[in-house]
Each structure stands twice: as C-alpha cells, then as structure tokens.
N, C-alpha and C positions, 0 to 999 in steps of 0.2 A: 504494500500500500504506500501511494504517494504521501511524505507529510512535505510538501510544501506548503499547505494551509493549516498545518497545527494549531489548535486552540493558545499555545505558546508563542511562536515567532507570531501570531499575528498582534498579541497583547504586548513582546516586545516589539516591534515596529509600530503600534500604536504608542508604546510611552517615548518610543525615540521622535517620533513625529511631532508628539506635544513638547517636550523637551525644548526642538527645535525654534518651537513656537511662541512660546516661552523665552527663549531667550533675547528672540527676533525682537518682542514684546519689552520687555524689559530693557531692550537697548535702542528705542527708537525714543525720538528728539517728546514726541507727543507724550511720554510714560515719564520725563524729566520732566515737560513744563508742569504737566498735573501732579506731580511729586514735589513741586516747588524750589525746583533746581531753574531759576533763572538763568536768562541770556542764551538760550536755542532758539536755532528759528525755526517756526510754527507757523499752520496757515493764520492764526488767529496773530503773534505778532508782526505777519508778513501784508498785512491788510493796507489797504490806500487812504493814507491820511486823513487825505482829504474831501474824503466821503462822506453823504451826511449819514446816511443807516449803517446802524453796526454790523450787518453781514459786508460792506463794505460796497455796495449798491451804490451807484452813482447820482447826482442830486436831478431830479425832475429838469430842473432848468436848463443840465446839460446835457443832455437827452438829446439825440436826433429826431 
C-alpha cells in the first residue's frame, strides 16, 4: 500500500505550511505597525496628504 497520503506527513506538511505562514505573518511591515513598532511603511502611512477622506479619496472639487 501506497503511504504517500498518511494521516502523518499530511499533519506534518500541514504544520510546516502554517509554520511558514506564520512567520511570513509575523515578519511583514503590517504585524509591526499594529504591534506599535513605528516608522514602517504601510498602506495607511503611505496615504496622500492631501486628501480630504481618510481612505485617502480625492476632494470632490478635484475630480474630473
């Protein structure tokens, strides 16, 4: 009998996958700014000054 699909390697390659994911997670700019590790850039400090809506929307007036 084939065990390539053992109840085993399939739990481990599912913890190495989360593992992976995890760490990806843990080490992106987004998991510091909400950890309170300032000075990353993020879409949220990466936003247009000079806009007037906070999603950073452009003002009606200057609109095409």
């Amino acid at each position: 009998m084939d065990k390539a699909y053992s109840r085993g390697r399939i739990l481990i390659m599912l913890g190495v996958i989360l593992a992976l994911i995890l760490v990806d997670h843990l080490n992106s700019p987004t998991f510091a700014f909400n950890s309170g590790q300032g000075n990353v850039q993020t879409a949220l400090t990466q936003r247009d000054e000079s806009a007037c809506a906070p999603c950073g929307a452009p003002c009606p007036s200057t609109r095409n």
